[in-house]
BAZAVEX-477236 format. One record per residue (C-alpha): residue in one letter; x, y, z; residue number from 1. Coordinates in pm, 1 decimal, padded with zeros to 6 digits. Layout:
residu	x	y	z	num
A	X	Y	Z	NUM $
...
//
This chain:
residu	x	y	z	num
X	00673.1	03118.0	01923.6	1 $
X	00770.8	03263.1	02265.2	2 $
X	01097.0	03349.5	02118.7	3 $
X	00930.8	03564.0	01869.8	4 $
X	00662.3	03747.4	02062.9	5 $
X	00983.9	03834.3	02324.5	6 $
X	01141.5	03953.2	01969.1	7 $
X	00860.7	04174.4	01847.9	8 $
X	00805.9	04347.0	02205.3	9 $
X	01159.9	04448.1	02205.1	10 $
X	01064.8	04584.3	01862.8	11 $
X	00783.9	04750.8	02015.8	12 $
X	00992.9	04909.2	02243.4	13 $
X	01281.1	05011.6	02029.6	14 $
X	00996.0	05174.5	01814.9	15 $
X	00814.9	05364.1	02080.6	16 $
X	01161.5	05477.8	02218.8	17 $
X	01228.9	05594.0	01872.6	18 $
X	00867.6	05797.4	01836.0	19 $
X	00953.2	05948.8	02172.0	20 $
X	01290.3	06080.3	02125.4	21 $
X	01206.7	06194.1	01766.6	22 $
X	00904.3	06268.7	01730.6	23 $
X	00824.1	06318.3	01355.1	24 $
X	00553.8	06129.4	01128.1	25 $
X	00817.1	05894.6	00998.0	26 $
X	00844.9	05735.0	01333.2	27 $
X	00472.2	05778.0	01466.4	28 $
X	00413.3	05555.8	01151.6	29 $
X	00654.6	05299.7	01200.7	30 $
X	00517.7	05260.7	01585.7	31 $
X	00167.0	05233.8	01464.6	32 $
X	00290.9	04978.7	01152.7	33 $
X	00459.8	04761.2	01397.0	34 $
X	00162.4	04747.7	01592.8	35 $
X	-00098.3	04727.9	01365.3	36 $
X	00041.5	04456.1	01080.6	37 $
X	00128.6	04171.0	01333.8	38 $
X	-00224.1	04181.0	01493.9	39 $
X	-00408.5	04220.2	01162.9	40 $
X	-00197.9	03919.2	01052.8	41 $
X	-00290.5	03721.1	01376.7	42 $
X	-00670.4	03793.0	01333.2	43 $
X	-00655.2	03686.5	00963.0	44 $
X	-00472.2	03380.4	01069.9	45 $
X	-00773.5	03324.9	01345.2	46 $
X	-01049.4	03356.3	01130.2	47 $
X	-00899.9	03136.7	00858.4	48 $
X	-00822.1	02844.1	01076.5	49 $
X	-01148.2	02810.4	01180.1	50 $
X	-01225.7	02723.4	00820.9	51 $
X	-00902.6	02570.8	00711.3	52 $
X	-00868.9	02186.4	00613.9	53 $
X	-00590.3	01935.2	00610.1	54 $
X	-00593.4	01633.0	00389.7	55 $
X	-00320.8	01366.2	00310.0	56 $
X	-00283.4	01149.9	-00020.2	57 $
X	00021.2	00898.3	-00079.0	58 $
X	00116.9	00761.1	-00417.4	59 $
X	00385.6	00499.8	-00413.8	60 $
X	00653.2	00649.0	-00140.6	61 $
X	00522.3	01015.9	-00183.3	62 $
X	00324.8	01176.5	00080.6	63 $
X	00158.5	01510.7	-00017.3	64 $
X	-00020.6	01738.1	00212.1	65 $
X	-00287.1	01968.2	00138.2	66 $
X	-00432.0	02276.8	00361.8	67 $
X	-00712.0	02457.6	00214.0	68 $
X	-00774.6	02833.9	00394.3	69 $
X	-00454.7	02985.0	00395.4	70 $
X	-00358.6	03307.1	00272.8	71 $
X	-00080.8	03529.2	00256.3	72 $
X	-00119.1	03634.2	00627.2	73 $
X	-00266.3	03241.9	00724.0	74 $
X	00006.6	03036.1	00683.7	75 $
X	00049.1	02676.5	00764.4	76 $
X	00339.0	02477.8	00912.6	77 $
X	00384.8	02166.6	01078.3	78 $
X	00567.9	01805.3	01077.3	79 $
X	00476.8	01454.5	00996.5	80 $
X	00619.6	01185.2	01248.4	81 $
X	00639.4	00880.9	01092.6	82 $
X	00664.8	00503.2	01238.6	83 $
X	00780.8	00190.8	01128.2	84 $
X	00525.8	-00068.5	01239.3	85 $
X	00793.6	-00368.6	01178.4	86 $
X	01095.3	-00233.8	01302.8	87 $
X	00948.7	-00004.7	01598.5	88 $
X	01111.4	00303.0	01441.2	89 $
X	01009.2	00660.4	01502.7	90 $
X	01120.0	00987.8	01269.3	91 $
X	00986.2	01378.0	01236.1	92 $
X	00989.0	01562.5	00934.4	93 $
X	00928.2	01909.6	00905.3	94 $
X	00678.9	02027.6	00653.7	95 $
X	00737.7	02364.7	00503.4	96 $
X	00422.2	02494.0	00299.4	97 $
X	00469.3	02819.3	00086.1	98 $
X	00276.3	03155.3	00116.8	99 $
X	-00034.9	03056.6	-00088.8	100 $
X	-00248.2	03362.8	-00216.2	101 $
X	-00474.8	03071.5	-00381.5	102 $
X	-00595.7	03010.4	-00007.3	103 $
X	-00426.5	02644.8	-00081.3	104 $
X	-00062.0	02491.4	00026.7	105 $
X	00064.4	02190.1	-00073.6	106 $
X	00354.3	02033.5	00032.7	107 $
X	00534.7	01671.7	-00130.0	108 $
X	00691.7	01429.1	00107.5	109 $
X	00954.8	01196.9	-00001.3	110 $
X	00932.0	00900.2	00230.2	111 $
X	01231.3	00683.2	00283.0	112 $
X	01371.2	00436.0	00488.0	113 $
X	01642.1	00187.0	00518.2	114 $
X	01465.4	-00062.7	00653.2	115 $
X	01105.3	-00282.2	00537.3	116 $
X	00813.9	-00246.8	00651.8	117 $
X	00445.1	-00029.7	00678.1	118 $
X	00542.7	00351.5	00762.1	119 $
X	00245.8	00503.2	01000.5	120 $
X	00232.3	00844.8	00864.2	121 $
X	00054.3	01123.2	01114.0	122 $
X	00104.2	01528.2	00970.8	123 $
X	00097.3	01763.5	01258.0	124 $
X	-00029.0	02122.0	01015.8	125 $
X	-00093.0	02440.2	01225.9	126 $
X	-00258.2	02746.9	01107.9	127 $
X	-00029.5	03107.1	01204.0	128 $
X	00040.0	03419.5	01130.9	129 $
X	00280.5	03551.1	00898.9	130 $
X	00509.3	03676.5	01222.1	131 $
X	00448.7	03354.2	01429.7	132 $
X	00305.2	03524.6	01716.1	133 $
X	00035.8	03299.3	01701.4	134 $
X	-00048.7	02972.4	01614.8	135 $
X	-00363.1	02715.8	01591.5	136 $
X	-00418.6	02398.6	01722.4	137 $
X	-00397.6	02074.3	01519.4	138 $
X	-00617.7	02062.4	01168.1	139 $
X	-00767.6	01697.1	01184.8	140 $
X	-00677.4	01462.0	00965.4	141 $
X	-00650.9	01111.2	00871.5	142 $
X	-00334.4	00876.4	00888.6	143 $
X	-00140.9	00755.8	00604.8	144 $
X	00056.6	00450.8	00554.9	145 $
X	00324.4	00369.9	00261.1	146 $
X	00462.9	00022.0	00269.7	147 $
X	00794.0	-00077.6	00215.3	148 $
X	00851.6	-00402.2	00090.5	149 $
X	01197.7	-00610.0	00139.0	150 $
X	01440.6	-00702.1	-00138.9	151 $
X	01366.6	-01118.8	-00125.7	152 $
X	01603.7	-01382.4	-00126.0	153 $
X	01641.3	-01702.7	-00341.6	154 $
X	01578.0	-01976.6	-00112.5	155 $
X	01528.4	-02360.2	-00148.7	156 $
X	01324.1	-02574.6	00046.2	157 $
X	01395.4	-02912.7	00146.9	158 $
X	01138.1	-03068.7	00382.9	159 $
X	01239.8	-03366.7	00650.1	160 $
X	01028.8	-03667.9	00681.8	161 $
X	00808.9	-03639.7	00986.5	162 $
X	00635.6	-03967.9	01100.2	163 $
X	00369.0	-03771.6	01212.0	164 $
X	00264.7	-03715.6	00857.2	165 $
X	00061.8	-03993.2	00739.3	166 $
X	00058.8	-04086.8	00346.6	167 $
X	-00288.4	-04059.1	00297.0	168 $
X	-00197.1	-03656.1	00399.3	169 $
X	-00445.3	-03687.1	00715.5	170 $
X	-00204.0	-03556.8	00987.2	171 $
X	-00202.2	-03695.9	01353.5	172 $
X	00047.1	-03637.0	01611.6	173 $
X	00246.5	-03943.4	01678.7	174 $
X	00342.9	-03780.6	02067.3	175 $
X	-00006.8	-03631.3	02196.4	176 $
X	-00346.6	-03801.5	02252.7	177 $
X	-00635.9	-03560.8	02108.8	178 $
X	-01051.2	-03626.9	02053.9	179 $
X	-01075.6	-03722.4	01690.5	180 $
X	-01282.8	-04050.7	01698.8	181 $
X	-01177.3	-04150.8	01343.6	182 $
X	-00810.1	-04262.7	01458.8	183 $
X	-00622.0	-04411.9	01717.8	184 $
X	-00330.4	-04306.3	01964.1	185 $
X	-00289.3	-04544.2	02140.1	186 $
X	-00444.1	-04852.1	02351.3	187 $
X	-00408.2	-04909.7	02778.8	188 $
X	-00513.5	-05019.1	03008.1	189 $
X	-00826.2	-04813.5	03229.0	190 $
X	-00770.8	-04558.3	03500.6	191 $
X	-01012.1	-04431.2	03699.3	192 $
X	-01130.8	-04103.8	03583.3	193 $
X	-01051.4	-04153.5	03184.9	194 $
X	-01382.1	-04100.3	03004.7	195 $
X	-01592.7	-04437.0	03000.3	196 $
X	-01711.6	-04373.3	02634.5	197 $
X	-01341.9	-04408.6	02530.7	198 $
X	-01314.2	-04809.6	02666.9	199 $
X	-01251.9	-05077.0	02393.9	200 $
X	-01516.7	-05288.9	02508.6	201 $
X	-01435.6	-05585.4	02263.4	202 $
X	-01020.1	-05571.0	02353.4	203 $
X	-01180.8	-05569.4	02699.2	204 $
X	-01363.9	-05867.2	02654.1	205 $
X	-01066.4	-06060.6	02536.8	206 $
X	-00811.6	-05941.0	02793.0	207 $
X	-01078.1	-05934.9	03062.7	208 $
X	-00909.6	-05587.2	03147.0	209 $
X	-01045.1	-05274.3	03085.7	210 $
X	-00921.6	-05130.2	02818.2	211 $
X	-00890.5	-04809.2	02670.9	212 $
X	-00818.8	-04596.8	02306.2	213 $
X	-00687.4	-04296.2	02319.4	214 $
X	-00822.2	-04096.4	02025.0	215 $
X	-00577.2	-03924.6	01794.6	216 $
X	-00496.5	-03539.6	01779.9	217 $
X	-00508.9	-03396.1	01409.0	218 $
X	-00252.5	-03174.5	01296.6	219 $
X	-00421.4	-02849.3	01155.6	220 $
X	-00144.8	-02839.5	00908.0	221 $
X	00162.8	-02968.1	00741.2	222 $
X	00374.2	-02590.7	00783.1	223 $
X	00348.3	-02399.0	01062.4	224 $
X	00602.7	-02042.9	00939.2	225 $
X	00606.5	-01795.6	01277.7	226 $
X	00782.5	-01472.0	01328.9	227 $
X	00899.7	-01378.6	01654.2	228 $
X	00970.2	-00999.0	01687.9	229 $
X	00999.1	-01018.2	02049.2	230 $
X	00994.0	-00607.9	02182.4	231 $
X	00901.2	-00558.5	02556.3	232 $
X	01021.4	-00267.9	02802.6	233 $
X	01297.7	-00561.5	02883.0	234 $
X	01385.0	-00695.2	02516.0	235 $
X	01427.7	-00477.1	02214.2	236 $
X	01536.0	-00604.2	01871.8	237 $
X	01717.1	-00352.3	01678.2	238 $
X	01603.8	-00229.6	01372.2	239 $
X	01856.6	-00361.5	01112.4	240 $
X	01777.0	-00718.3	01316.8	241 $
X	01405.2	-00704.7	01263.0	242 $
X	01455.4	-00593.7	00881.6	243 $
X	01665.4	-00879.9	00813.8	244 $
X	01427.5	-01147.0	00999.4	245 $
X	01095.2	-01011.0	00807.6	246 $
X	01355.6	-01055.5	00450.1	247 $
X	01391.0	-01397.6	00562.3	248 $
X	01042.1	-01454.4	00673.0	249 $
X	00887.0	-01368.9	00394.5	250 $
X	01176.9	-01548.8	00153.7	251 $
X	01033.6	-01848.3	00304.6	252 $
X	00684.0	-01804.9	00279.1	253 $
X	00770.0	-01719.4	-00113.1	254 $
X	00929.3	-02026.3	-00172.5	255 $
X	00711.4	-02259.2	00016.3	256 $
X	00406.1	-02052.7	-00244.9	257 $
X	00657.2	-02123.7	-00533.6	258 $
X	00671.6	-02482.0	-00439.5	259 $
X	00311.2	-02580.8	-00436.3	260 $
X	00380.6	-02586.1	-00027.8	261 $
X	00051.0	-02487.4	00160.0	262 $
X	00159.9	-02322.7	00508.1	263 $
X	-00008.6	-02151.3	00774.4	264 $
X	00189.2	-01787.0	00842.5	265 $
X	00155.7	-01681.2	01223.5	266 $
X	00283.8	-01341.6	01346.7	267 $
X	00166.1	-01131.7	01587.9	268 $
X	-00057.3	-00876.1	01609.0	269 $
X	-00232.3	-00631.9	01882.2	270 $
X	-00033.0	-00916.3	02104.2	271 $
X	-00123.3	-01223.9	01998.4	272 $
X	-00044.3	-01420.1	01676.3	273 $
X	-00288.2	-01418.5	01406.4	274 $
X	-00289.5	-01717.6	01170.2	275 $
X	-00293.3	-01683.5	00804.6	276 $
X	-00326.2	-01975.9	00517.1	277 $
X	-00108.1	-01943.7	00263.9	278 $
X	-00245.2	-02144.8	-00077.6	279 $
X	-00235.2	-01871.7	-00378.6	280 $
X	-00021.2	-01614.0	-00485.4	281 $
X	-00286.1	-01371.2	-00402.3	282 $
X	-00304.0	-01499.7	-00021.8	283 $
X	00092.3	-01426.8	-00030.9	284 $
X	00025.8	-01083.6	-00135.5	285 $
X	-00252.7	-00996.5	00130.5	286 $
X	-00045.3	-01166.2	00422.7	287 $
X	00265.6	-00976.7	00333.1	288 $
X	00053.9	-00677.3	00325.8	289 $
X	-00120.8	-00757.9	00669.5	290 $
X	00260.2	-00882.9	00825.4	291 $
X	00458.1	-00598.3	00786.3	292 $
X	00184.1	-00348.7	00899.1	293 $
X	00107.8	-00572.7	01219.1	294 $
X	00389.7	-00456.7	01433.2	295 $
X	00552.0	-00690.6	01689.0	296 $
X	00428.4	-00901.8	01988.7	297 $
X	00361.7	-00789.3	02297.0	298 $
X	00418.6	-01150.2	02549.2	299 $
X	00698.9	-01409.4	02537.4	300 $
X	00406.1	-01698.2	02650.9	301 $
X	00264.1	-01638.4	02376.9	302 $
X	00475.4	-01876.9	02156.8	303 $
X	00389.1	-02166.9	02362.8	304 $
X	00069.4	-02149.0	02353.4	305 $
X	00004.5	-02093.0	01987.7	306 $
X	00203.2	-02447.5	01910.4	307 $
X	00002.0	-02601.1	02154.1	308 $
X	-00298.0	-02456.2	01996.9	309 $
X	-00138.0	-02532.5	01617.1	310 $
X	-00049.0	-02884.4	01598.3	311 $
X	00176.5	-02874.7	01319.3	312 $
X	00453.7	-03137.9	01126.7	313 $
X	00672.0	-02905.7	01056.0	314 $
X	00722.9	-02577.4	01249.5	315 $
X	00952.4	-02294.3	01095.5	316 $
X	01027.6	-01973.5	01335.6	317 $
X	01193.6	-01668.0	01227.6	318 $
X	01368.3	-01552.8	01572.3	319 $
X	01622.4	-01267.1	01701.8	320 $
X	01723.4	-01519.1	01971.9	321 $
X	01644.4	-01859.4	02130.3	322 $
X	01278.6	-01862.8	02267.3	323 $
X	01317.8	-01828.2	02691.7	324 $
X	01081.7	-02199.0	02631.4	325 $
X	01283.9	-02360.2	02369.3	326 $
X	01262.8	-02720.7	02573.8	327 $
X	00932.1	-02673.5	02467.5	328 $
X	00911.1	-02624.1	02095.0	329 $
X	00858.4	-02957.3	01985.6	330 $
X	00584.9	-03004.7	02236.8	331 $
X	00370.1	-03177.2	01979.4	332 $
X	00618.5	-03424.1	01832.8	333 $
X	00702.1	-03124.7	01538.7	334 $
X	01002.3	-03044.0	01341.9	335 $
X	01085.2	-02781.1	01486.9	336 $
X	01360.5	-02560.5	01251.6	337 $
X	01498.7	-02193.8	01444.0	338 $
X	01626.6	-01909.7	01167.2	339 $
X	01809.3	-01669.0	01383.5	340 $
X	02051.9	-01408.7	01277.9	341 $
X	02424.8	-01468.9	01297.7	342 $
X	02510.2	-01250.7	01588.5	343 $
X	02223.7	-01447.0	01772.6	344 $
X	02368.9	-01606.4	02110.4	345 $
X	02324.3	-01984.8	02082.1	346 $
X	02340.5	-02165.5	02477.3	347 $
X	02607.4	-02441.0	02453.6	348 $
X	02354.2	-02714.3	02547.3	349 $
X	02030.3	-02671.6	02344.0	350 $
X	01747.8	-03012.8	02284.7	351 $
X	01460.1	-02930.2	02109.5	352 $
//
């Protein structure tokens, strides 16, 4: 815009210079047309974008982009920057309405991407005038969001016994005590400070030693399917990385479905994992949705403490490298299973 007001005051003075040195109608009338159009043109633009509005519609991957008030001396321009909530990406496309003597522009959007995931979709539409000398601020309007979903992958699923399973399908952790009344951890001997309520009174009597029963912990359930899209100031996972870990995430959450397999998704969002339950096809559909417009989590502790918080058999996590607390996976006796990409650096000596 600067560039063009510098432009049109040269004008200005080429014109003027012109007038002076000639001095004939001709001249006199292209000063006072050089002066007069531009400012007209800016005042029309004012007084239109005080009325003008801006909505956005999608339909499938097509974003279109409406401004109501324009006019051949009102025109609008502006961009649309896009983000990928999955993969962190950011983009700008221009938008380029036409004169409208309707008082109405439209512009069509092809979205694309390369990658999966929700697209955050913000236009950017200015009011101006026809010569760009000046220009409005931003027309309100709502965001938009197109989802991309990922191209899914056959996958079979093959489950490992876990003692910690029992066969009446009531699930107790075989490695941590918990507060469930109804089953047993374990039986010791009394220490000073364990909660009296909790002392087998009639092993007590017969050992004349107090004796206590440590109640069981329950396991909340059977599959416990997490997605780590670790990206902090210090750790970034590139985009082609996170695309492939959200096709593999979600392969696995479609064949556990297509196996009768109930699971518990966990991914995070705002910076902490949310927890979804997995039974139907229709709960597949609504935590795909919810997954790939969450974005990505914001603390590394946060792993931890969600399988301490989710005892679970069977613990599946979809990972661009090996968790900083991977000694600490397994925390609750779990089988613990780590889908990383292949360029993924593995340490030599890893227990889990």
């Amino acid at each position: 815009m600067r560039k063009r007001r510098i432009i049109w005051a040269v004008w200005l003075i080429c014109a003027a210079l012109q007038w002076l040195f000639e001095n004939n109608a001709a001249t006199l009338a292209l000063l006072i047309a050089s002066v007069a159009i531009p400012l007209l043109s800016v005042a029309a633009a004012v007084r239109r974008s005080k009325s003008a509005e801006l909505t956005a519609q999608t339909a499938g991957t097509d974003l279109t982009v409406r401004v109501k008030g324009t006019g051949l001396f009102a025109l609008a321009a502006g961009d649309v920057s896009c983000e990928n909530r999955l993969t962190g990406e950011q983009t700008q496309a221009e938008l380029r309405f036409p004169p409208a003597l309707s008082g109405e522009s439209e512009y069509v959007l092809h979205v694309d991407t390369a990658h999966c995931g929700t697209l955050r979709l913000r236009p950017q539409v200015r009011v101006q005038d026809l010569f760009g000398l000046w220009q409005s601020g931003p027309l309100r309007c709502e965001e938009e969001y197109v989802t991309i979903a990922p191209k899914l992958m056959p996958l079979q699923i093959v489950l490992a016994d876990n003692t910690a399973v029992r066969s009446d399908s009531e699930k107790y952790s075989q490695n941590r005590p918990g507060s469930d009344p109804s089953e047993t951890f374990a039986i010791r001997e009394y220490v000073p400070g364990d909660p009296i309520r909790q002392i087998h009174w009639k092993l007590s009597q017969k050992t004349d030693e107090l004796m206590l029963r440590e109640l069981g912990l329950p396991i909340a359930t059977q599959i416990l399917l997490i997605f780590r899209n670790l990206r902090t100031e210090k750790e970034t996972v590139p985009a082609e990385t996170a695309d492939a870990m959200a096709k593999t995430y979600l392969s696995v959450s479609y064949a556990l479905q297509s196996e009768g397999l109930v699971h518990t998704a966990a991914f995070a969002e705002d910076g902490r994992f949310v927890l979804m339950s997995v039974e139907s096809e229709l709960d597949l559909h609504e935590m795909q949705e919810r997954f790939l417009t969450a974005g990505w989590e914001a603390e590394s502790g946060e792993l931890l403490r969600l399988l301490l918080e989710t005892p679970s058999a069977h613990v599946v996590i979809v990972s661009a490298a090996v968790p900083p607390d991977a000694q600490s996976l397994s925390v609750n006796g779990s089988l613990v299973t780590l889908l990383m990409p292949s360029q993924a650096e593995i340490p030599s000596i890893l227990e889990i």
